[in-house]
N, C-alpha and C positions, 0 to 999 in steps of 0.2 A: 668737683662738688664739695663744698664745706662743710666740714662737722664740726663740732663743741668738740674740746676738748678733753670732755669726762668720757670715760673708761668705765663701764659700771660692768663687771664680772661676776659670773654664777650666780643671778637673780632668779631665783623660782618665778618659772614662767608659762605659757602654752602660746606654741603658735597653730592659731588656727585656720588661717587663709593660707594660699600661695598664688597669685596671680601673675604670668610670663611677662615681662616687662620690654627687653628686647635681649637678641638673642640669646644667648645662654642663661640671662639676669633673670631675678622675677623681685617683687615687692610683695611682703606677707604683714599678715595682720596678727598681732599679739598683745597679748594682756602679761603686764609682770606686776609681784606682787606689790612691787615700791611705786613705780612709773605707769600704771593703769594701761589704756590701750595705746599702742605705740607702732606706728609702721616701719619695717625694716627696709632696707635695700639689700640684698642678696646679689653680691656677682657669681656669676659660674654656678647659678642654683640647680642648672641643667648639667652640671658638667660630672667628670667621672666621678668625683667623692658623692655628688646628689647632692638634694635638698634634704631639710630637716622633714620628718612626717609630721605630717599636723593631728591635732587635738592629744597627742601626749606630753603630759608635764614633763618638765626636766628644768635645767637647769642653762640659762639664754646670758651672751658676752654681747656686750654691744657698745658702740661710743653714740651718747646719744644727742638727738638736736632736736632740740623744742619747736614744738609747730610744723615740722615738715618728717621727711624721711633719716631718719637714725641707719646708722653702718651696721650693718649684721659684723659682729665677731666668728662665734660658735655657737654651739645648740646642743647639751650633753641628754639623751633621753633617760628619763626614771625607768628603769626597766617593770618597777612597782607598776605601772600600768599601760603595760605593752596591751593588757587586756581590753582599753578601750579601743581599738582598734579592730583588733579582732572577734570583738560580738557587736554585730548589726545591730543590734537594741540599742546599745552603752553609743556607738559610733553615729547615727543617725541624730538621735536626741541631743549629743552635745553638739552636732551642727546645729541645731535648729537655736538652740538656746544660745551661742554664739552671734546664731543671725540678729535674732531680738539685742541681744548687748549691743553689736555696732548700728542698731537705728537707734538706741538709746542713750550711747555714752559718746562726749567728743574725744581726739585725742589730749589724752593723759589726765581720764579721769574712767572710774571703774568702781563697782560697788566691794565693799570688803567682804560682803554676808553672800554675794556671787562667786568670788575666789574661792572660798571654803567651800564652797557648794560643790565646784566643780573637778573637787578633789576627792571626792566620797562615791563618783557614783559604782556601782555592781550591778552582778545582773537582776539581783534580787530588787534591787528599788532605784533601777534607772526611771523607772517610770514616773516615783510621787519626788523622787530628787529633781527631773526635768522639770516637772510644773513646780515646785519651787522656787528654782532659779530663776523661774521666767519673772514670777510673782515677786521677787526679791529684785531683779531688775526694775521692774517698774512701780515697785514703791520707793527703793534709793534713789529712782530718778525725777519722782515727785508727781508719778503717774498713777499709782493705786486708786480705786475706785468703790472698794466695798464700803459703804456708807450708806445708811437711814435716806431713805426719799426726804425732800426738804417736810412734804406733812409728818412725818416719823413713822410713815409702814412702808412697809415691804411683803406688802400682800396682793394676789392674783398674780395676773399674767404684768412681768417686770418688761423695761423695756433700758439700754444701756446708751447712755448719752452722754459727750463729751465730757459733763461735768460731774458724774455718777450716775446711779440706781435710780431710775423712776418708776413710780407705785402705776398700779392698770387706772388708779383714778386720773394721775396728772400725768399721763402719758398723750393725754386728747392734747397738752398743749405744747409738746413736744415731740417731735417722730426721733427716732432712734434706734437700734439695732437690738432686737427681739432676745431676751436674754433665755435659752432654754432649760427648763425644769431640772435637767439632771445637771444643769451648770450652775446654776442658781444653789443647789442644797450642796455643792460643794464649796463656792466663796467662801462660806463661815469657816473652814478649817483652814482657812491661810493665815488667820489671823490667831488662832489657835495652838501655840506650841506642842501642847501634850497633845490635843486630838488631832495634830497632820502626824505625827509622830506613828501613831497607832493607826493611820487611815491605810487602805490599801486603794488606789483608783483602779476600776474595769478600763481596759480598751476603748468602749464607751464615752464612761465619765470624762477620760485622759482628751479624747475627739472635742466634747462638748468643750470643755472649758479651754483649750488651747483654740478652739473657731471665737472663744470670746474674746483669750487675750488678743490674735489677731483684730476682732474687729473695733477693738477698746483703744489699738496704738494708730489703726488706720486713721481714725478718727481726731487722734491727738497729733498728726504728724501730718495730717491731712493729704494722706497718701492714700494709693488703692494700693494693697499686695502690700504692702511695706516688706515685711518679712514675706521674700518670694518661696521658701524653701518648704511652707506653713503648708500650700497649696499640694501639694508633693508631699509631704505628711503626712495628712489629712487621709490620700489615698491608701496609704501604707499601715496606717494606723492599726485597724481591728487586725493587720496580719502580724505586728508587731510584741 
């Protein structure tokens, strides 16, 4: 198999897949901070030394080759955040927000304002750090949707259609996926620095607006389930 030539060493990175490839191999999926998302090839990922654990940053060696499969080197873990790992909360949410990244980015490309993101989270504000990233994924990728109906309100019952927000008047002439109440008075604070800052979401609120972003990408991606992991979520949500 061919690689490039380049050598790129201790790149702040996360790898957050690992999928068995053949025998002992597997192919993982990672984001670094130079090279966006990039697939590895891992030999012996199975074998005595192991695999890298996923969703901990650290620091990733690889020779890499544009368009296809890049040569795993090494994979040094930040020991700084052995903690996502170990708390259900921190570990669940950054799969999820990972899944949305790979329907949304191709390889080697990745948002900046998602990398940073996903360096911050704790257990105190895994939850409004999760709906951020999601929200910062899909506005770097040219998906965001909070915007004035084309009349200019945003009053009754909204309804969420491929091309944005439509008002209960001009919804007669378009069907679209029912936006609900407590998701609706959340949008405004995505756009809002100081007031997501100071926001806390309920269990709730966190449910509603992630069944939006779900139905906001299916839509743009013309997928059902795009993000399958949403579904599975969703269940787990108010226990989280």
């Amino acid at each position: 198999m061919p690689y490039d030539s380049s050598l790129i060493e201790g790149e702040p990175a996360v790898i957050y897949r690992l999928c068995p490839y053949s025998d002992s191999s597997a192919v993982a999926s990672a984001v670094s901070s130079n090279h966006g998302k990039i697939k590895l090839f891992i030999k012996n990922a199975f074998g005595k030394k192991g695999a890298p654990v996923c969703l901990i940053p650290g620091s990733l060696s690889f020779s890499l080759k544009s368009g296809g499969l890049s040569h795993f080197r090494s994979f040094s873990h930040n020991p700084d955040y052995y903690h996502y790992i170990n708390n259900p909360d921190i570990a669940v949410r950054l799969n999820l927000c990972f899944d949305f990244f790979d329907q949304l980015f191709p390889l080697g490309e990745f948002s900046a304002a998602f990398w940073k993101l996903i360096l911050k989270f704790t257990s105190e504000n895994c939850r409004e750090i999760s709906l951020y990233a999601i929200y910062r994924l899909l506005k770097d990728a040219g998906f965001w949707f909070y915007h004035s109906c084309a009349c200019g309100k945003m009053e009754g019952a909204l309804t969420l259609h491929r091309e944005g927000i439509i008002c209960e008047s001009c919804a007669q002439i378009r069907k679209g996926f029912a936006i609900d109440k407590t998701a609706a008075a959340c949008l405004p604070l995505f756009a809002d620095t100081d007031a997501y800052r100071a926001a806390k979401f309920s269990p709730f609120e966190e449910e509603a607006v992630l069944k939006l972003f779900g139905a906001h990408i299916d839509a743009v991606l013309e997928k059902k389930e795009a993000v399958k992991s949403l579904k599975v979520f969703s269940c787990m949500a108010l226990s989280l």
